[in-house]
C-alpha positions, 0 to 999 in steps of 0.5 A: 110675026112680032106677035109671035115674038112678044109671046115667045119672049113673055114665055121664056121671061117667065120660064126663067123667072121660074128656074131663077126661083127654083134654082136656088130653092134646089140648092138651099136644099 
């Protein structure tokens, strides 16, 4: 179980290290 979350958890860091980027590329635009 705890490896599942340490997956799930290094999967959403990086989703949201990925939105956090694109966000404000988005926005520049």
């Amino acid at each position: 179980m705890q490896g599942l979350l340490e997956t799930d958890w290094l999967v959403l860091i990086r989703i949201w290290l990925q939105l956090s980027q694109t966000q404000p590329k988005q926005r520049h635009k």
